[in-house]
N, C-alpha and C positions, 0 to 999 in steps of 0.2 A: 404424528403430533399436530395440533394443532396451535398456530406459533401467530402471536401478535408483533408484526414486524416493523423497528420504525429503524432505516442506513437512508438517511440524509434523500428521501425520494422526496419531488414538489414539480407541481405542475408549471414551474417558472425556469427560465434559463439561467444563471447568476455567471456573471465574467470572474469565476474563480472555478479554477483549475481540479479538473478529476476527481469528479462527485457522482454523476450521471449515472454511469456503467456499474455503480456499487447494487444500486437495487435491482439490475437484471440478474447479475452473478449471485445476488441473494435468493431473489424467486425464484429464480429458474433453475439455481441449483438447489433447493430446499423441496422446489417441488417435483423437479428429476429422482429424488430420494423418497416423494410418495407423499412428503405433511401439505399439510394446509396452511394455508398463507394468510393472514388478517392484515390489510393495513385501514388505518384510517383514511376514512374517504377524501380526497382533496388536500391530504395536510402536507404542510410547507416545510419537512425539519431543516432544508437547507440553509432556508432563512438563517438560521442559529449561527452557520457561520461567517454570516456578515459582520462586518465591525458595525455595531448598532449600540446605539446610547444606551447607557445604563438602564434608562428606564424603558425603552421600546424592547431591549430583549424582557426585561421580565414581564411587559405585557405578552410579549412573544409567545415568553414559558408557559403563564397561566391557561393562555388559551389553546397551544396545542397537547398539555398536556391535560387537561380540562376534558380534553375532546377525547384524549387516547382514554384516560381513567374512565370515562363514559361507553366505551366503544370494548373497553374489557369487563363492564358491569353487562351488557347486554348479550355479551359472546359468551356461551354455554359451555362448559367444557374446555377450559381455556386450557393450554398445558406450558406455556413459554410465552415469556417477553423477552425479543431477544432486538437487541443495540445495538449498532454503531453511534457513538453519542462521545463526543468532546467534551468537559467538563462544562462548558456554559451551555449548553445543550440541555443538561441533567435537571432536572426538578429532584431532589432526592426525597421529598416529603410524599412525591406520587409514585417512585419506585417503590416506597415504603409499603403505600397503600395496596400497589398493587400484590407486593408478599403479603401485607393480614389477609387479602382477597382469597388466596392460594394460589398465587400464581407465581412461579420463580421469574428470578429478571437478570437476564447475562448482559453482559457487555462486550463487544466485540471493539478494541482500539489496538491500532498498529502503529501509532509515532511514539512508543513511551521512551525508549532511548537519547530519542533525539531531542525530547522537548523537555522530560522531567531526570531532576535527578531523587526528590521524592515526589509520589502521586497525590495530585489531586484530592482532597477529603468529597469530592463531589461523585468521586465512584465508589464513597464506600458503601453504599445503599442494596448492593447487586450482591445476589446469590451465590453468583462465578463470574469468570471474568477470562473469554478467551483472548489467549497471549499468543500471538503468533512472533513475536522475539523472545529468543533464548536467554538472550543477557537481559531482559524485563523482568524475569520470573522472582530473581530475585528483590526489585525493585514492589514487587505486591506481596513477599513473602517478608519483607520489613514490617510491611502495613498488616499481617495477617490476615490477609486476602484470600481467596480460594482462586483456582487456577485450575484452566487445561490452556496445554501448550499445543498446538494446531495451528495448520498452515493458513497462510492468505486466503480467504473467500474466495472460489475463482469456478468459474462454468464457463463451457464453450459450447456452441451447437453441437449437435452429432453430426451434421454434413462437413463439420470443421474438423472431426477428430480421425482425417486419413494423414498417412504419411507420406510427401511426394516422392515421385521419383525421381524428378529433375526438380534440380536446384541451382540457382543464379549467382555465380562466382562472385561471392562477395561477404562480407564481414558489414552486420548490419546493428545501428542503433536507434534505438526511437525514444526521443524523452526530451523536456527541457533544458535549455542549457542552466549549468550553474559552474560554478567556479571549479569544485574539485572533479566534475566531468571533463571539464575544457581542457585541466592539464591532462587527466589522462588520457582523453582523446588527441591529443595537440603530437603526444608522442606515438601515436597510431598512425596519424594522418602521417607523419614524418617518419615513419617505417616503410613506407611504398606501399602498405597492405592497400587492396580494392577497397573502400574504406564508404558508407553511407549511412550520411545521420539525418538522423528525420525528427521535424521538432522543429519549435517556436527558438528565436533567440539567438540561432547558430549564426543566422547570416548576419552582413554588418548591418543591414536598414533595421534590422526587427532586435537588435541586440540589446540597446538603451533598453526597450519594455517590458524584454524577457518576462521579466520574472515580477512584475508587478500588475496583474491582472484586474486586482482592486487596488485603487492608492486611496485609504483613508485619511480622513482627517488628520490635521495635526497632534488633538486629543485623543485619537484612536489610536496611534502608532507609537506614543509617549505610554499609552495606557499598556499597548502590547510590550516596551522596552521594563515598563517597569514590573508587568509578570513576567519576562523572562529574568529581572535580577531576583524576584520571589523565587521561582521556579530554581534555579542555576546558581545565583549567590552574586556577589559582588564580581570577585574575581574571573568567574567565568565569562559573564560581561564582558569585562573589559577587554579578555582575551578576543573577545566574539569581536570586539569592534576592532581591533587592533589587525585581527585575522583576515576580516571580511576585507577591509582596507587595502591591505598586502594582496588578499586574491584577485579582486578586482581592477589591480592593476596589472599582475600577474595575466590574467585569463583575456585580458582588453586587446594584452600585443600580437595573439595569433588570430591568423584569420583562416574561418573556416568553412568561408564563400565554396569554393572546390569540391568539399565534401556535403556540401549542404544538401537535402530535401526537404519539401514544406513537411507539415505537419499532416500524417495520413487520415483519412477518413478510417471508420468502421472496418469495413469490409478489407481495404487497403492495408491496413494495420496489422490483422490476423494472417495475410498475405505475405507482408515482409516478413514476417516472425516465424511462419512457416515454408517460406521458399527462399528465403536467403541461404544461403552453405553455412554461414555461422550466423546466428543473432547470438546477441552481447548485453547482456545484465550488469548493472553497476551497481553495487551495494552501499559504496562510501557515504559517510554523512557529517559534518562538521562538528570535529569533538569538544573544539574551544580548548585544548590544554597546552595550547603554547605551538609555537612555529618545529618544523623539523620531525615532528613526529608523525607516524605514518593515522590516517583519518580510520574511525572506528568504524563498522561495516554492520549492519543488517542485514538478513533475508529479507525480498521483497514482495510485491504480489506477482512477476513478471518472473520467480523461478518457479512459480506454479503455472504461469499462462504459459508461456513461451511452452514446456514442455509436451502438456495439453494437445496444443495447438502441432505439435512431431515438431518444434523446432529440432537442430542442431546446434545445442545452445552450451553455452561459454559464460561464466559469471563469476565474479569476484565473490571469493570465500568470505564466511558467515559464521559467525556463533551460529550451531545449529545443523547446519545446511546438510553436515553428514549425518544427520537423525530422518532425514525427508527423502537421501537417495544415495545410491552407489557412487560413488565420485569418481571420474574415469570410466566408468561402465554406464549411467546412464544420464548423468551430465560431465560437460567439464567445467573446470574450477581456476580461476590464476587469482595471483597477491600481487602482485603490480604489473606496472606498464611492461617490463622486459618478458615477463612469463605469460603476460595476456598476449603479445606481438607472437611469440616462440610459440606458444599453442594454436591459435590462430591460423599463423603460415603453415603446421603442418595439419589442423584439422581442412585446409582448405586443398591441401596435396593428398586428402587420401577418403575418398569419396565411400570407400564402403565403410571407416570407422564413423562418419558421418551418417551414414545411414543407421548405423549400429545405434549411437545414442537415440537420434531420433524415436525408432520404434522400442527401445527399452528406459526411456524417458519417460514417452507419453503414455505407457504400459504401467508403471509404475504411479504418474501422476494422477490417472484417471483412476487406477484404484484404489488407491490409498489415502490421496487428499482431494478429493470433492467434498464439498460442503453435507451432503450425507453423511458420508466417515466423519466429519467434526462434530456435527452436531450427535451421531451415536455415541460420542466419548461425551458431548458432555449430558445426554441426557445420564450416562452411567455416571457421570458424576455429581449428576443431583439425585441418584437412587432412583430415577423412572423408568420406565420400558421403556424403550425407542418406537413409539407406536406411532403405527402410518397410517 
């Protein structure tokens, strides 16, 4: 197929967090599967998720989407437009154009749980819409959406896809901090496990900035508070501020200097994930429904990398996660801090079940969810060949 490709690529660096690595795992697995890759020359989408005034984004929109409706009039034979695109990202008047064109136009988003409790009216323009959350699906079947459910985007080298034979006696995690990681890790560190987290925000000097990469305007962050009570409702709000409150004071009193590693490079990264004894996936995500109740969970892109890559990998259960693989046979799975410690200590006592997941993990992930295998489901479900 020949596939008009716009996931957040731009020839600029932006101090916001895990955008970069979306358009290699796009290309490079669209084209490990044989199609053809279009992007527009030079274009910025990342820009879009800047907090930008009202009116600079819709200069924004006209001119990259200007460019893309231009760059699909000139392309012969087009057969997909295919998206990762946030709702202010979306021109829906140029999606539209692009179907009278004949061109179908998917959308690829993976936060719809956490951020909407109904979607966006600015995806409704899109032909299909891959859903990599289970509990989303029905969130675009309110809206009468079309849907394929398929994993997180995700491509690794082929010099990356052995499994080692020595691995480094330890229980590893790599990600920012955020509140409901800290308690659960807080009870890890405090298990005696060999325990190493890699990541911005863990340690005390870098903890204040964690998690604010960009700090917007005053007008920007009132404008983002007041589409999350659009989004969410009143009440969820104020749960949210009530919750954050309590966590952040909660997550403040451990310190987790001890455990800490910076934040890995590239290379480093694919390392720890595949030479640790156990790397560790966290699913949780901030439900807003009030205190005491256990936090609601997503599959992430990191139970498709991690396995890719031969981890040894351990992740908190998921709407879903048993439709993607054997559980106990070629990942394992825990629901809280006691049953992630108790799996943990004996996947780290027993080196050949270790080895076991690893090569029927990454056996399964490379064949079944590479970005190939998605995109065949969904070209069948716009009635096309899967033509390479």
């Amino acid at each position: 197929m020949k596939i008009l490709l716009a996931c957040q690529q731009s020839p600029h660096v932006y101090p916001i967090p895990a955008y970069r690595f979306w358009r290699t795992y796009f290309v490079e697995g669209l084209r490990e599967a044989g199609h053809e890759v279009i992007e527009v020359p030079g274009a910025d989408w990342a820009r879009g998720l800047l907090p930008l005034a009202a009116r600079e984004l819709d200069r924004w929109r006209d001119e990259i989407w200007s460019r893309t409706l231009a760059l699909a009039q000139a392309t012969p034979a087009l057969d997909l437009f295919l998206g990762y695109l946030y709702p202010q990202q979306i021109e829906p008047a140029a999606v539209s154009s692009l179907r009278r064109g004949g061109v179908p136009a998917v959308n690829f988003f993976c936060d719809n749980v956490r951020e909407y409790r109904r979607l966006p009216a600015a995806f409704a323009p899109f032909d299909l819409h891959w859903v990599p959350e289970f509990d989303a699906l029905p969130l675009y079947a309110a809206r009468g959406w079309r849907t394929v459910f398929a994993p997180m985007p995700c491509w690794v080298p082929p010099a990356r896809r052995q499994v080692t034979d020595r691995d480094e006696n330890h229980l590893a995690f790599i990600g920012r901090r955020d509140a409901l990681r800290a308690g659960l890790l807080a009870s890890v560190a405090r298990s005696g496990l060999p325990l190493a987290i890699h990541g911005a925000g863990w340690s005390g000097a870098e903890a204040s900035a964690s998690n604010s990469p960009v700090r917007p305007a005053w007008s920007a962050r009132f404008s983002d508070w007041a589409d999350f009570v659009r989004r969410q409702g009143v009440g969820r709000a104020w749960r949210r501020l009530r919750s954050r409150r309590g966590r952040d004071v909660a997550e403040a009193a451990f310190d987790f200097d001890p455990w800490w590693r910076p934040l890995p490079g590239d290379d480093a990264y694919a390392d720890i994930l595949a030479r640790s004894a156990v790397s560790l996936g966290i699913n949780r995500y901030p439900g807003f429904d009030g205190p005491g109740r256990s936090p609601p969970t997503y599959s992430r892109l990191r139970d498709i990398e991690a396995p890719m890559l031969g981890a040894c990998y351990l992740t908190e259960r998921a709407p879903g996660l048993e439709r993607l693989y054997d559980l106990s046979r070629e990942i394992e799975t825990y629901g809280d801090a006691d049953e992630l410690i108790a799996k943990a200590r004996a996947l780290l006592h027993d080196p050949a079940r270790r080895r076991g997941l690893r090569v029927a993990g990454q056996k399964r992930a490379l064949r079944e969810h590479s970005v190939g295998q998605s995109l065949a489901r969904i070209a069948t479900a716009l009635g096309q060949p899967a033509r390479t």
